[in-house]
C-alpha positions, 0 to 999 in steps of 0.5 A: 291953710288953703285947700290947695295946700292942704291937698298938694301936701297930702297928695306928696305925703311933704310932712311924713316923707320930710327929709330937710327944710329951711324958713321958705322950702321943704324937701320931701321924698317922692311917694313915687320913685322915679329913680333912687332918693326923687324928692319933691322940693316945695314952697311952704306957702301957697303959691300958684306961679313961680313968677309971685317968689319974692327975693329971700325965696329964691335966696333960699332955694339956693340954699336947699338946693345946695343940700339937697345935691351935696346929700344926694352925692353923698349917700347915693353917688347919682350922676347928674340931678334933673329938676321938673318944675311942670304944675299941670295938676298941682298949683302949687310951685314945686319941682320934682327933684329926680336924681339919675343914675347911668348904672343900677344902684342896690340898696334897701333891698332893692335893684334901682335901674334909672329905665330911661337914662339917659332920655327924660326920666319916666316920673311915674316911678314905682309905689313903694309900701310906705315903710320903705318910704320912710327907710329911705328918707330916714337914710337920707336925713340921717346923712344930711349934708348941712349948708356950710357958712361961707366965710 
């Protein structure tokens, strides 16, 4: 694995904060909350533009994408989900996945207030101990919505 990769997956803790992935992407929770459930969506191969995906790529962001918003109205009722795909520092293609809430949510333990709703979210978030983290992606696997088959 690349030292890119090796650097992005460790930075965004992807393996231990993993909630779902299919063959190509890997949905992780954000170490830091923006908002309630912000995950960081990315390519499981090095890639450093999104331009480079192939098809079955994209095919398959399609697909996590329907999990990950089917999950997220299901276990924490967000209003609309913003997806930021900005790279500046990281050359990796990912998006940070950040749902966002019109009014305060109160879960584990916690107040949850969206503070720039209903403007560009404020991605610096809250670091939370890493326990939390896990409680809270643990939550979010343990209510996957799985893709259903379209027949």
């Amino acid at each position: 694995m690349s030292e890119v990769l090796t650097d992005f997956k460790r930075k965004f803790k992807t393996e231990e904060l993993k909630i779902y992935e299919t063959e190509y992407w890997l949905w992780s929770l954000r170490p830091h909350q923006a908002t309630l459930g912000a995950g960081i969506l990315s390519l499981k191969r090095e890639c450093p533009s999104f331009g480079e995906l192939n098809q079955e790529e994209f095919s398959d962001l399609n697909n996590i994408i329907k999990v990950i918003e089917d999950t997220i109205s299901q276990v924490f009722r967000h209003d609309i989900m913003n997806y930021l795909m900005l790279m500046m520092l990281d050359k990796q293609v990912h998006y940070h996945v950040i749902p966002r809430y019109e009014k305060e949510v109160v879960l584990f333990g916690d107040v949850w207030k969206d503070s720039s709703w209903p403007s560009i979210p404020n991605l610096a978030g809250n670091p939370l101990e890493f326990d939390k983290l896990i409680e809270i992606s643990s939550f979010i696997r343990n209510n996957l919505i799985q893709m259903r088959s379209e027949n």
